[in-house]
PDBQT receptor file of N, H, CA, C and O in Angstrom, charges set to zero:
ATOM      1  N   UNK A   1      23.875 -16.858 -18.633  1.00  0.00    +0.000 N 
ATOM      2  CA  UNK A   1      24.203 -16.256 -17.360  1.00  0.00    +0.000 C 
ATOM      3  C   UNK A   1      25.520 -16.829 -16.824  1.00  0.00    +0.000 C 
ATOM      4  O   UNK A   1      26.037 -16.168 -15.923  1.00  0.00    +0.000 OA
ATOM      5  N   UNK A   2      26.126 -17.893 -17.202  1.00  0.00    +0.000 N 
ATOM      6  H   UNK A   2      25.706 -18.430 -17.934  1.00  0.00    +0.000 HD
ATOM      7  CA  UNK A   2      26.671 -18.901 -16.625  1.00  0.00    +0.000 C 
ATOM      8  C   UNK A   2      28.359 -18.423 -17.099  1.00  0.00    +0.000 C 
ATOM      9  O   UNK A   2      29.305 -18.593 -16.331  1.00  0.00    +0.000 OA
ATOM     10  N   UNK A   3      28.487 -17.889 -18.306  1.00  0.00    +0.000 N 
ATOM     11  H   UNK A   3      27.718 -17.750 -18.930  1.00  0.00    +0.000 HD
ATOM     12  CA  UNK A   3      29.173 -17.573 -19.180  1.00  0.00    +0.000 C 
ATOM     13  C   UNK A   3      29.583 -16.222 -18.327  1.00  0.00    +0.000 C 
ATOM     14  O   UNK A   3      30.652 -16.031 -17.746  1.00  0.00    +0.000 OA
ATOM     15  N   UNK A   4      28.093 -15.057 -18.431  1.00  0.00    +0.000 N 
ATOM     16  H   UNK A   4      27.224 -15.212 -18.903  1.00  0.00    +0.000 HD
ATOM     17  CA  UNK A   4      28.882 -13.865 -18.386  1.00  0.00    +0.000 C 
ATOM     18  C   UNK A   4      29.471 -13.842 -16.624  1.00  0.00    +0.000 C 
ATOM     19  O   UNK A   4      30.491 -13.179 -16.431  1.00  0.00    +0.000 OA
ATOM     20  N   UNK A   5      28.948 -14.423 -15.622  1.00  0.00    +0.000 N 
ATOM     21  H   UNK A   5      28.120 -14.962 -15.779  1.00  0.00    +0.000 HD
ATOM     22  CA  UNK A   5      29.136 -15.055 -14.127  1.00  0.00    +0.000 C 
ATOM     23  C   UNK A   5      30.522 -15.072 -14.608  1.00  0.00    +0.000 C 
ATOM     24  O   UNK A   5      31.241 -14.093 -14.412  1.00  0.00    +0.000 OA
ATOM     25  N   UNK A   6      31.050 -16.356 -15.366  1.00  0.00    +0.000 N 
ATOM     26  H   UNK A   6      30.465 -17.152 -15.525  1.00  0.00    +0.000 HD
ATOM     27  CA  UNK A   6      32.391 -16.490 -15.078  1.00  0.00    +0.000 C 
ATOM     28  C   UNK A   6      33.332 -15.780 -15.476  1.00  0.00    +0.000 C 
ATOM     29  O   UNK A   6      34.518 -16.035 -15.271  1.00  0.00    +0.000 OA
ATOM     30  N   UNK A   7      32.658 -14.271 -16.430  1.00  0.00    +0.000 N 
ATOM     31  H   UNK A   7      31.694 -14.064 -16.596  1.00  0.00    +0.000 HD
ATOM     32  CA  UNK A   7      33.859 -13.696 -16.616  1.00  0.00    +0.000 C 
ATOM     33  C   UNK A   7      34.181 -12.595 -16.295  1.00  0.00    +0.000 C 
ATOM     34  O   UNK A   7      35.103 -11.897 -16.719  1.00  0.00    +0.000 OA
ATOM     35  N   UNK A   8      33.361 -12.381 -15.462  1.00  0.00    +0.000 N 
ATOM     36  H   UNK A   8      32.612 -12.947 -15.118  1.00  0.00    +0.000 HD
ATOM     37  CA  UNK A   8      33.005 -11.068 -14.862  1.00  0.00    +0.000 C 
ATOM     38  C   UNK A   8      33.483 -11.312 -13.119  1.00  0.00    +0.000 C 
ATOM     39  O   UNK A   8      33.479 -10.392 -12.301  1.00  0.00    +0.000 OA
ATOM     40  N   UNK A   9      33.864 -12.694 -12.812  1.00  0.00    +0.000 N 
ATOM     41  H   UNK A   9      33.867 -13.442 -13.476  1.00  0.00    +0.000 HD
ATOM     42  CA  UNK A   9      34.149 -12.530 -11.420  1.00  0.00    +0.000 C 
ATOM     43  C   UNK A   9      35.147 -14.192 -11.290  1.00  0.00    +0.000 C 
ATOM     44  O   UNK A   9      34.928 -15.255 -11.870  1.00  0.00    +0.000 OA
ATOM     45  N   UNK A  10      35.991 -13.913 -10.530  1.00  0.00    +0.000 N 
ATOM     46  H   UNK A  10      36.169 -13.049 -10.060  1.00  0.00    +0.000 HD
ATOM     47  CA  UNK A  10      37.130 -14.645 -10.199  1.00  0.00    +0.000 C 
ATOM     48  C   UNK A  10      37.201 -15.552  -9.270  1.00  0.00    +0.000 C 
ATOM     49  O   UNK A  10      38.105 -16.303  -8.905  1.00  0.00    +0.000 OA
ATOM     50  N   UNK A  11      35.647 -15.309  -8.783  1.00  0.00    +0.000 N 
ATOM     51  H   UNK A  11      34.912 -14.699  -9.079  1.00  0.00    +0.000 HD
ATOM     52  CA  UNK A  11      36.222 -16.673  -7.538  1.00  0.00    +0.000 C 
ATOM     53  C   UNK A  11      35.296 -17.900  -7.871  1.00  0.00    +0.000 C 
ATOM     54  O   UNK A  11      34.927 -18.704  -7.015  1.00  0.00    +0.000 OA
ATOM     55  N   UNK A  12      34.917 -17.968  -9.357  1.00  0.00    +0.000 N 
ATOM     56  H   UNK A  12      35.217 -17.315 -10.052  1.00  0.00    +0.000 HD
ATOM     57  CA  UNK A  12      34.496 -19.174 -10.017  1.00  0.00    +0.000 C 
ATOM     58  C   UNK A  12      35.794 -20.538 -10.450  1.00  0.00    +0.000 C 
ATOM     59  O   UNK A  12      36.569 -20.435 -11.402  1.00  0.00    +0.000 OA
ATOM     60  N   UNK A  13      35.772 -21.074 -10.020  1.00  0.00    +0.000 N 
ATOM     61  H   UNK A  13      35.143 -21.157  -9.247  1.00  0.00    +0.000 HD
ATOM     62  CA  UNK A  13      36.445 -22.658  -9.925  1.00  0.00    +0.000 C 
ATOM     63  C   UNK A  13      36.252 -23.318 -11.247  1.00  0.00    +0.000 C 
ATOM     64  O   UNK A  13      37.242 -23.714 -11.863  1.00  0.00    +0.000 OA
ATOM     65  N   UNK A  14      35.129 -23.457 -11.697  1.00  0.00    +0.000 N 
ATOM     66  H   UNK A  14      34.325 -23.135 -11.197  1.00  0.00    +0.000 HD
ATOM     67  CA  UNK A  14      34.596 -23.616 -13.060  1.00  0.00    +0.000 C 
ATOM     68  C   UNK A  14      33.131 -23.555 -13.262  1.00  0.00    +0.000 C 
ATOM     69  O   UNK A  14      32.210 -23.414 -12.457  1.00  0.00    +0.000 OA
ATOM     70  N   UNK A  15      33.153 -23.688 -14.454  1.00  0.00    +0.000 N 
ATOM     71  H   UNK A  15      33.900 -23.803 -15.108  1.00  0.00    +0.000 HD
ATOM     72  CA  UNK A  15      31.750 -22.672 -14.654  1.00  0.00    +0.000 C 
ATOM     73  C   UNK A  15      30.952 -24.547 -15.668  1.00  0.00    +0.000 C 
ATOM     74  O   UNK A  15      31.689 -25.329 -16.269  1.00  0.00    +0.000 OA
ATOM     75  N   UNK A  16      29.360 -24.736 -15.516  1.00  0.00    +0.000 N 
ATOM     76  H   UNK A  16      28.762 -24.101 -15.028  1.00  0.00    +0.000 HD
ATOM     77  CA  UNK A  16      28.813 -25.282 -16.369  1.00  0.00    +0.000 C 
ATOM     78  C   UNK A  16      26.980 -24.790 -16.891  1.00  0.00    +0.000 C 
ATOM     79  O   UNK A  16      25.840 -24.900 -16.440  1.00  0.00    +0.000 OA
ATOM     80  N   UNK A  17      27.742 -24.173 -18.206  1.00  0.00    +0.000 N 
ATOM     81  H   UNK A  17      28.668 -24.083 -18.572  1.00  0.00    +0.000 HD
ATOM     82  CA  UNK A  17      26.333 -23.780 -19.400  1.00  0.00    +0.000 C 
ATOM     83  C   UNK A  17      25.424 -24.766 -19.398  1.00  0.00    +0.000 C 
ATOM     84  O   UNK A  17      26.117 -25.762 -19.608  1.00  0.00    +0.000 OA
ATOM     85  N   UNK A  18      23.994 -25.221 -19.264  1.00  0.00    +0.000 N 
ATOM     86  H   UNK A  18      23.431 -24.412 -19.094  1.00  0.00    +0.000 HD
ATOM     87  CA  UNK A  18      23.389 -26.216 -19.484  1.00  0.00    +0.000 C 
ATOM     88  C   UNK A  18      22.625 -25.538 -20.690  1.00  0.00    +0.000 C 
ATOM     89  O   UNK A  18      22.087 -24.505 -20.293  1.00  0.00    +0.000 OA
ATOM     90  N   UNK A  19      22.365 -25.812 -22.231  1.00  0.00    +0.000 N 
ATOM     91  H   UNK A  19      22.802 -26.651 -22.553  1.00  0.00    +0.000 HD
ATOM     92  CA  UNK A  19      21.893 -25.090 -23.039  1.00  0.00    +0.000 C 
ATOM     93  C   UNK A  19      22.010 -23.729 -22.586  1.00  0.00    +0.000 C 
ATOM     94  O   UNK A  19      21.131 -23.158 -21.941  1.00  0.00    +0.000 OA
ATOM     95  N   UNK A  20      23.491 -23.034 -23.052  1.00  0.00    +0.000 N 
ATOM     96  H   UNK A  20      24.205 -23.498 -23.576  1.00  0.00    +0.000 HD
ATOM     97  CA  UNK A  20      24.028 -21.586 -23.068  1.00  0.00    +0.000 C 
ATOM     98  C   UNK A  20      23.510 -20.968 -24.229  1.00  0.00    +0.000 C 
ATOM     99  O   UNK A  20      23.614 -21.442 -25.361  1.00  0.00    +0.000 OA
ATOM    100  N   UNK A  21      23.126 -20.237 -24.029  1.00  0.00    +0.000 N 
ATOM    101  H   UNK A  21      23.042 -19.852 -23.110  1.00  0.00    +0.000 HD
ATOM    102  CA  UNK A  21      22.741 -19.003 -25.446  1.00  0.00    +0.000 C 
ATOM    103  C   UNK A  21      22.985 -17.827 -25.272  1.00  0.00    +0.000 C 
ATOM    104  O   UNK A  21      23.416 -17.363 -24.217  1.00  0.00    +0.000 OA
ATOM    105  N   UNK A  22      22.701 -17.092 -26.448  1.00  0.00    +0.000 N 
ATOM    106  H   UNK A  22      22.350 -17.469 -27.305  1.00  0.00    +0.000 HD
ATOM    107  CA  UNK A  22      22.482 -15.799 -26.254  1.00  0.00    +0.000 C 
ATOM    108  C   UNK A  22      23.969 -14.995 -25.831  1.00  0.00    +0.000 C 
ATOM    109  O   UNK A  22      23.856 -13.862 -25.364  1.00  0.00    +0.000 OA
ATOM    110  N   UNK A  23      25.089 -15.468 -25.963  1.00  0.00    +0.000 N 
ATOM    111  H   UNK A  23      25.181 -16.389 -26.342  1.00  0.00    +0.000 HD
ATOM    112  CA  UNK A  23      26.210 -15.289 -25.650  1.00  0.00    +0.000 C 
ATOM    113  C   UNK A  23      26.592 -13.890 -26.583  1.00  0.00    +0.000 C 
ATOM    114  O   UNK A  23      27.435 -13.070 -26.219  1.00  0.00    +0.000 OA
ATOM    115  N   UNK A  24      26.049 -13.820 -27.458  1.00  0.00    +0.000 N 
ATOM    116  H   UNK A  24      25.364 -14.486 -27.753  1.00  0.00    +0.000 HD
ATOM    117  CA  UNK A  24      26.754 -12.845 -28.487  1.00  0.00    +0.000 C 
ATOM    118  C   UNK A  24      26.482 -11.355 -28.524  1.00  0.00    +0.000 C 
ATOM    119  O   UNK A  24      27.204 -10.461 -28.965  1.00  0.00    +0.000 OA
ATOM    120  N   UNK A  25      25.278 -11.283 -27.962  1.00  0.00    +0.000 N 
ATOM    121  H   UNK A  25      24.692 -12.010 -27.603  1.00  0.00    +0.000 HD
ATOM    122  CA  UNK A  25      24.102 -10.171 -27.804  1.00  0.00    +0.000 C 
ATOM    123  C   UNK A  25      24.653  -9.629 -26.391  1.00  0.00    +0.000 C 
ATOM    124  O   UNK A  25      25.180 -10.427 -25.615  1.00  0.00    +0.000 OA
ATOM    125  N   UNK A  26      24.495  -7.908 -25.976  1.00  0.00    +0.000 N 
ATOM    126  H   UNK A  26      24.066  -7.260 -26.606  1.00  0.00    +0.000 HD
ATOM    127  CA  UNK A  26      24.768  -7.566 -25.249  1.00  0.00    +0.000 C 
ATOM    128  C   UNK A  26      23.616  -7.285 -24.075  1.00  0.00    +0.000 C 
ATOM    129  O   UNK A  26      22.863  -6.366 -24.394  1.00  0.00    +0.000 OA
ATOM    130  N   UNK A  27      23.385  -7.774 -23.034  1.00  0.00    +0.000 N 
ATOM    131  H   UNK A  27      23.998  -8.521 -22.775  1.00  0.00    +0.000 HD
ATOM    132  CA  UNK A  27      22.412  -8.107 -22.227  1.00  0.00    +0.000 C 
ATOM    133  C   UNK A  27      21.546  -6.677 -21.718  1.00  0.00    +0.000 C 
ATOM    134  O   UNK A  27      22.324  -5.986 -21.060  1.00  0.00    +0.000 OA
ATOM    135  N   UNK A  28      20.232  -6.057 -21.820  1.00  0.00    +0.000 N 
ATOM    136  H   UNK A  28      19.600  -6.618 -22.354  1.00  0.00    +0.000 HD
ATOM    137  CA  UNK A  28      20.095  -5.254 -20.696  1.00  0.00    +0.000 C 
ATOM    138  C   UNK A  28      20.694  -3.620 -21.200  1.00  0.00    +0.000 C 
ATOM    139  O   UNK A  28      20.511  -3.133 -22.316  1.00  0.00    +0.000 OA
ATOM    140  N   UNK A  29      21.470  -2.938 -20.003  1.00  0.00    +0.000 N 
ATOM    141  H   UNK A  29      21.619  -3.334 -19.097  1.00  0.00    +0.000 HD
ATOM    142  CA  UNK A  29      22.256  -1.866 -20.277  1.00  0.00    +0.000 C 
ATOM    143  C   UNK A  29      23.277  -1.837 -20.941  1.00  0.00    +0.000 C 
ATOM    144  O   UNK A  29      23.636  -0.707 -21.275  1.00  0.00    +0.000 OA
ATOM    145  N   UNK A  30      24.069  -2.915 -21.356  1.00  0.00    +0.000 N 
ATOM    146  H   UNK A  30      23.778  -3.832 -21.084  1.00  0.00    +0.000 HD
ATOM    147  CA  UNK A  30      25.512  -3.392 -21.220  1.00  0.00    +0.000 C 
ATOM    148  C   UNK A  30      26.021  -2.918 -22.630  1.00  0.00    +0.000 C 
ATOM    149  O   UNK A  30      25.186  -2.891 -23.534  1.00  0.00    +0.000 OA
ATOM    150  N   UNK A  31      26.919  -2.658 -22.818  1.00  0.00    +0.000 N 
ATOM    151  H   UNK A  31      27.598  -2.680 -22.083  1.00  0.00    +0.000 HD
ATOM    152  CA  UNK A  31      27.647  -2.390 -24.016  1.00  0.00    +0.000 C 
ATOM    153  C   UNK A  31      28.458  -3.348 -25.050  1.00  0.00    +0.000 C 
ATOM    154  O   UNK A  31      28.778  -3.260 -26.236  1.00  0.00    +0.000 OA
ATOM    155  N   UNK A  32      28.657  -4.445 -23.868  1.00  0.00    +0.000 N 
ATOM    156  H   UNK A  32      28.397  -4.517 -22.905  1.00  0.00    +0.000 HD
ATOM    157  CA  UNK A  32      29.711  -5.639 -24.504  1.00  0.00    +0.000 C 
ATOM    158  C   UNK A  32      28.698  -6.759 -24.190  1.00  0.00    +0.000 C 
ATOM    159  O   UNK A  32      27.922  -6.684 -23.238  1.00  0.00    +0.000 OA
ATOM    160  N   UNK A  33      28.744  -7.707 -24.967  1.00  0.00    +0.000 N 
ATOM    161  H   UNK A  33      29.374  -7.768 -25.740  1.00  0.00    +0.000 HD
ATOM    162  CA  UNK A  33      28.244  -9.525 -24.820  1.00  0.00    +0.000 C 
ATOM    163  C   UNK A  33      29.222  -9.998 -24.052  1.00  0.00    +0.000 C 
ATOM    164  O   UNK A  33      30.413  -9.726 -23.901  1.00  0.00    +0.000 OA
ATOM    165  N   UNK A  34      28.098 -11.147 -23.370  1.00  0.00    +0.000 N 
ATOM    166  H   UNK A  34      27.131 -11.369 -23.492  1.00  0.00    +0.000 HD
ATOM    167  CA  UNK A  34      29.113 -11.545 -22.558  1.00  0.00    +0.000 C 
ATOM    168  C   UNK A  34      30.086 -12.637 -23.818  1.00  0.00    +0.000 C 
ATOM    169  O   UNK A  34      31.206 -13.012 -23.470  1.00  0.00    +0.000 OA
ATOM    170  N   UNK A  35      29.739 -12.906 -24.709  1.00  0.00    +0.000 N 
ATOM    171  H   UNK A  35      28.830 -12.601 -24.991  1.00  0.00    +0.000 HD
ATOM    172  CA  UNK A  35      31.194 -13.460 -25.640  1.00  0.00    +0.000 C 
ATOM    173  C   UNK A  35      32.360 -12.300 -25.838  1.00  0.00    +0.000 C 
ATOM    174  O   UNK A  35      33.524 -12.607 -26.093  1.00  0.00    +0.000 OA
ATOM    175  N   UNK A  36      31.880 -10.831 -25.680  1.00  0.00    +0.000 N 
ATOM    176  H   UNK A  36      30.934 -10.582 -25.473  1.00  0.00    +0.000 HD
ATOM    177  CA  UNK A  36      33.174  -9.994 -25.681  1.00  0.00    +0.000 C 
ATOM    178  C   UNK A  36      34.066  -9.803 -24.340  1.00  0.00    +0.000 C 
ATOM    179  O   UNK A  36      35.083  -9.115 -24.251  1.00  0.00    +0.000 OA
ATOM    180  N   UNK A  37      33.538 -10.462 -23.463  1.00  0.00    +0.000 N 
ATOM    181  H   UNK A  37      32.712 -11.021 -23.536  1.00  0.00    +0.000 HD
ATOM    182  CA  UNK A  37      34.107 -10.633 -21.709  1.00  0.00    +0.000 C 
ATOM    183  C   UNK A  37      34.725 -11.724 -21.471  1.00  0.00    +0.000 C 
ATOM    184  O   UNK A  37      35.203 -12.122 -20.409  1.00  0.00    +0.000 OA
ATOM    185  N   UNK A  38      34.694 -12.516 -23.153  1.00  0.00    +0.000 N 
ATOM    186  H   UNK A  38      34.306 -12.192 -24.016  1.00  0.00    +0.000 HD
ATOM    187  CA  UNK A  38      35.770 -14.218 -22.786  1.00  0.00    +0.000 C 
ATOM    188  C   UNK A  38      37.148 -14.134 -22.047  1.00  0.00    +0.000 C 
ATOM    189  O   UNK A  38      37.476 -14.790 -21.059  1.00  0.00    +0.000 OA
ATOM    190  N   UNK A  39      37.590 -13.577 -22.446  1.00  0.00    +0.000 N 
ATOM    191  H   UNK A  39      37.323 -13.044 -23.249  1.00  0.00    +0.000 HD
ATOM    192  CA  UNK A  39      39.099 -13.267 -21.848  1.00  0.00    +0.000 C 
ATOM    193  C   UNK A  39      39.342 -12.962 -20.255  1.00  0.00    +0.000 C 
ATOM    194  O   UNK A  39      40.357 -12.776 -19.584  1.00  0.00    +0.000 OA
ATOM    195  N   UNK A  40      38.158 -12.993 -20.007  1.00  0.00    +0.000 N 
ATOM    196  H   UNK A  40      37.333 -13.144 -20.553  1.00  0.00    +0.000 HD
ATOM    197  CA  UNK A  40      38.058 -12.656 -18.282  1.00  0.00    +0.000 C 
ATOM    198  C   UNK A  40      37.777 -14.282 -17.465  1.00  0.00    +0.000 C 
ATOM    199  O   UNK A  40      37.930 -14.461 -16.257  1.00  0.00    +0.000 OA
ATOM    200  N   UNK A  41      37.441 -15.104 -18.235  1.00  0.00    +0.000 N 
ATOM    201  H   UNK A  41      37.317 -14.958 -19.217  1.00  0.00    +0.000 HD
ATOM    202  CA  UNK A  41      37.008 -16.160 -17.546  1.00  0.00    +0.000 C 
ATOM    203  C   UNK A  41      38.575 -17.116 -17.494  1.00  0.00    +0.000 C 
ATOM    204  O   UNK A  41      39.230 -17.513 -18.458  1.00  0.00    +0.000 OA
ATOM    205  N   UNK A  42      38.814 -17.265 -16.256  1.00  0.00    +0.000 N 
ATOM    206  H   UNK A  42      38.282 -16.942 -15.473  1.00  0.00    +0.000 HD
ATOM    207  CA  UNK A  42      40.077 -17.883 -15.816  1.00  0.00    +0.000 C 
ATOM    208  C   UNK A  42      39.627 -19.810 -15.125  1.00  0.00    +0.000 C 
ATOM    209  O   UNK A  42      40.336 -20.441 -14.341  1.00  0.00    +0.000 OA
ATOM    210  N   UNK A  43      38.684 -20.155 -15.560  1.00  0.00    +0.000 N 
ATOM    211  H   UNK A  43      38.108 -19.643 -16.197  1.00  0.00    +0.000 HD
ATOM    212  CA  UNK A  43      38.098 -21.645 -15.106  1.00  0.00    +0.000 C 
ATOM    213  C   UNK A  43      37.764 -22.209 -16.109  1.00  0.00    +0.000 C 
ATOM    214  O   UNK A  43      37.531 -21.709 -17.209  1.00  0.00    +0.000 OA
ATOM    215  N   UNK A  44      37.709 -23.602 -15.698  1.00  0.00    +0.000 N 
ATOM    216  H   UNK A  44      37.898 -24.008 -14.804  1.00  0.00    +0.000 HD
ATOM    217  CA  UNK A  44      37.222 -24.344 -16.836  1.00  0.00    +0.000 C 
ATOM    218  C   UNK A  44      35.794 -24.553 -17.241  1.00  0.00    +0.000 C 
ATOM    219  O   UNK A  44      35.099 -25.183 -16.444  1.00  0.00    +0.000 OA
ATOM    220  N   UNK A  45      35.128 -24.035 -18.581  1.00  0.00    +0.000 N 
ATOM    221  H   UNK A  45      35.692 -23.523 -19.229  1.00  0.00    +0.000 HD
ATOM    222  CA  UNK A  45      34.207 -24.423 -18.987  1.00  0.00    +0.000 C 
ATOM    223  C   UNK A  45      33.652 -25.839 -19.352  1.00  0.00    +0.000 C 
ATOM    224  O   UNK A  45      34.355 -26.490 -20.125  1.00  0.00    +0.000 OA
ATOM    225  N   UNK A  46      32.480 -26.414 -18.901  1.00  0.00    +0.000 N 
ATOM    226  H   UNK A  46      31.909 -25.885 -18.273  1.00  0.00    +0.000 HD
ATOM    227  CA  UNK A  46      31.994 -27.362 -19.902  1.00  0.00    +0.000 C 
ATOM    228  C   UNK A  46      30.426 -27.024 -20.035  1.00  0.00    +0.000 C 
ATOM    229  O   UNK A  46      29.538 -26.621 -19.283  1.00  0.00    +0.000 OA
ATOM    230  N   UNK A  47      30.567 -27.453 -21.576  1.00  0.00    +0.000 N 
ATOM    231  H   UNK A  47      31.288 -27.780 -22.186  1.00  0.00    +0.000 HD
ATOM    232  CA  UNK A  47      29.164 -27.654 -22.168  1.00  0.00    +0.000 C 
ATOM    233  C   UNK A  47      28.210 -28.445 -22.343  1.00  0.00    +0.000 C 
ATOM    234  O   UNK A  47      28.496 -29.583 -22.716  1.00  0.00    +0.000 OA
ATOM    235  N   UNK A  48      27.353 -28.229 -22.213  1.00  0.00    +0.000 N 
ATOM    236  H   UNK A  48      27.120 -27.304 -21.909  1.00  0.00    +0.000 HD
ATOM    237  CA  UNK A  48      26.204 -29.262 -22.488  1.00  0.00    +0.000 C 
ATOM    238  C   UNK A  48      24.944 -28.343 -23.887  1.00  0.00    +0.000 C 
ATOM    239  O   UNK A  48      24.330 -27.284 -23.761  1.00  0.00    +0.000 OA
ATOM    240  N   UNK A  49      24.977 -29.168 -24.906  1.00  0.00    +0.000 N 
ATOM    241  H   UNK A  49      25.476 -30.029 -25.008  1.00  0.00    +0.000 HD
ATOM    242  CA  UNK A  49      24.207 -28.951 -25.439  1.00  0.00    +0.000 C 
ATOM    243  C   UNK A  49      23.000 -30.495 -26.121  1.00  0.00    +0.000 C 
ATOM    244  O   UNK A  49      23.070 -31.712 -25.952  1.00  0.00    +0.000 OA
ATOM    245  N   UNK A  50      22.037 -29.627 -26.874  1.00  0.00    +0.000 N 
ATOM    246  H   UNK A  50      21.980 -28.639 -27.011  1.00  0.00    +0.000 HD
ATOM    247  CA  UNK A  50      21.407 -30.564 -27.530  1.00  0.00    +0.000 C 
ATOM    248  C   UNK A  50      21.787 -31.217 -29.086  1.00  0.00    +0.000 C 
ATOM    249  O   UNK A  50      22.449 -30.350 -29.656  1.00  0.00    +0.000 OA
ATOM    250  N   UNK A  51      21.693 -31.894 -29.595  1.00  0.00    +0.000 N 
ATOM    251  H   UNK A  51      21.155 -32.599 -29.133  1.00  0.00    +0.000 HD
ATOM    252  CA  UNK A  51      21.922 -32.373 -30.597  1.00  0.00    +0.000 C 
ATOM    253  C   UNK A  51      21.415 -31.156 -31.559  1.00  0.00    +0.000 C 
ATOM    254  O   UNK A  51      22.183 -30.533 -32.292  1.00  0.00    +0.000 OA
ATOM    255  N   UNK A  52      20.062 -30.910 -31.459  1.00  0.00    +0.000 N 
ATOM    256  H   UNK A  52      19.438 -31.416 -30.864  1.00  0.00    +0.000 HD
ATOM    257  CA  UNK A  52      19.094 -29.831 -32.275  1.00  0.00    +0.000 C 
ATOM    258  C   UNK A  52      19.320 -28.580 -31.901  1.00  0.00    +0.000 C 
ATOM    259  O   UNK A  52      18.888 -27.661 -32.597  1.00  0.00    +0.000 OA
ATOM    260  N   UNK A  53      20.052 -28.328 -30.708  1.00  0.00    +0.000 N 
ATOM    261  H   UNK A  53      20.402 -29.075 -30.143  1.00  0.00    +0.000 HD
ATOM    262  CA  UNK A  53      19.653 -27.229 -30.234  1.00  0.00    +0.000 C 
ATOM    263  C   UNK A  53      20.160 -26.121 -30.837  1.00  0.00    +0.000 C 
ATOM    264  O   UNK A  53      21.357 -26.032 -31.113  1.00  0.00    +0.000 OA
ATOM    265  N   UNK A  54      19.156 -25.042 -31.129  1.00  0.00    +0.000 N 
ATOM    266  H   UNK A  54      18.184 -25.114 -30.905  1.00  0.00    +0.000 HD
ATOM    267  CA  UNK A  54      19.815 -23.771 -32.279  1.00  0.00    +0.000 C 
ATOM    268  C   UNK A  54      21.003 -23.272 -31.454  1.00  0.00    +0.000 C 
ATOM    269  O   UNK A  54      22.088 -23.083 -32.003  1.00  0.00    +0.000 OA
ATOM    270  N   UNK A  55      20.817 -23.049 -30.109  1.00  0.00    +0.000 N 
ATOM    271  H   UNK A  55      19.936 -23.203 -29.663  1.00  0.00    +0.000 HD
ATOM    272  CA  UNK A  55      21.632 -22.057 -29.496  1.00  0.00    +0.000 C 
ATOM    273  C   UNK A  55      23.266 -22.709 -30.504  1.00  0.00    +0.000 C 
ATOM    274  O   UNK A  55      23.618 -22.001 -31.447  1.00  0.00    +0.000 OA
ATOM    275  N   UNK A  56      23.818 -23.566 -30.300  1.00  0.00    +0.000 N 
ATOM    276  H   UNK A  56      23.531 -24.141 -29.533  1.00  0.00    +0.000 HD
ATOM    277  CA  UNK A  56      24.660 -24.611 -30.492  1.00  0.00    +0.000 C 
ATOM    278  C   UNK A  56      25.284 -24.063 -32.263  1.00  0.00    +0.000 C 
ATOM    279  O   UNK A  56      26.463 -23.835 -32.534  1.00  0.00    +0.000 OA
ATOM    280  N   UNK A  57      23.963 -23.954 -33.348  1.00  0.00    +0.000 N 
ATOM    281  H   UNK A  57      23.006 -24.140 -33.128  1.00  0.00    +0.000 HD
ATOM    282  CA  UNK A  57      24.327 -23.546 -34.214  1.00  0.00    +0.000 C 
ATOM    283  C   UNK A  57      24.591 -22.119 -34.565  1.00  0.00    +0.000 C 
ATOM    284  O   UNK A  57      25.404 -21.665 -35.371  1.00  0.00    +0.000 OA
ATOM    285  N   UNK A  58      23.769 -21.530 -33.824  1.00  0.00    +0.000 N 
ATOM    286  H   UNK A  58      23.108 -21.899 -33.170  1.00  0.00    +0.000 HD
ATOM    287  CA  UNK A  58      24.023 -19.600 -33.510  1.00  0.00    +0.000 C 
ATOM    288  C   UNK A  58      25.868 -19.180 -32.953  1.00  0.00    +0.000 C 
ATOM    289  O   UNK A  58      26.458 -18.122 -33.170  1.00  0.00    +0.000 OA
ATOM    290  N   UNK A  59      26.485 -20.601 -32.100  1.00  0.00    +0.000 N 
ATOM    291  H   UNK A  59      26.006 -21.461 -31.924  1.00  0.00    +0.000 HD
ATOM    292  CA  UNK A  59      27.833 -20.098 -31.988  1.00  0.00    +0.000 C 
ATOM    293  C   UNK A  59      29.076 -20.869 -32.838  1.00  0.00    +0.000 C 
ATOM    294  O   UNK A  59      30.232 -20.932 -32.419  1.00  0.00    +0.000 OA
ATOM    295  N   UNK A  60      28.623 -21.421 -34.072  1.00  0.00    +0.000 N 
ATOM    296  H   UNK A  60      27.685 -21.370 -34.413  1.00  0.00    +0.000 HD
ATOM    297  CA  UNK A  60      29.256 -21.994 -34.983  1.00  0.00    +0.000 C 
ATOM    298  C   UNK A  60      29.881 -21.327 -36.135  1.00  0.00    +0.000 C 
ATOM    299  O   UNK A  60      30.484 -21.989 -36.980  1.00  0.00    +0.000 OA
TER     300      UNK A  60
C-alpha cells in the first residue's frame, strides 16, 4: 500500500514499506502494479525487510 500511496500522490515527503509485497501484481480493478507506477514516486523510500522474508525474494 505504502509503495502504490507514494506514487500515485505527491504530497508524500517519504514513504516507509514495513514487509512490502505484492508490488508486481495489479491490485483490485487496476490495470498497472503498483511496481508499474515507480516513476511517479518523487520521495525517498526505505525498506524494511526480513532476513526470510519471501516478499524480499519475489522482488529479486
Amino acid at each position: 500500500m505504502v509503495w502504490l500511496m507514494a506514487a500515485t500522490n505527491p504530497v508524500f515527503k517519504a514513504a516507509v514499506p514495513y514487509y512490502g509485497g505484492n508490488i508486481m501484481t495489479p491490485w483490485g480493478a487496476a490495470t498497472q502494479s503498483p511496481f508499474d507506477l515507480t516513476s511517479g514516486i518523487n520521495c525517498p523510500i526505505l525498506f524494511h525487510f526480513g532476513r526470510e522474508d519471501q516478499s524480499l525474494y519475489r522482488l529479486t
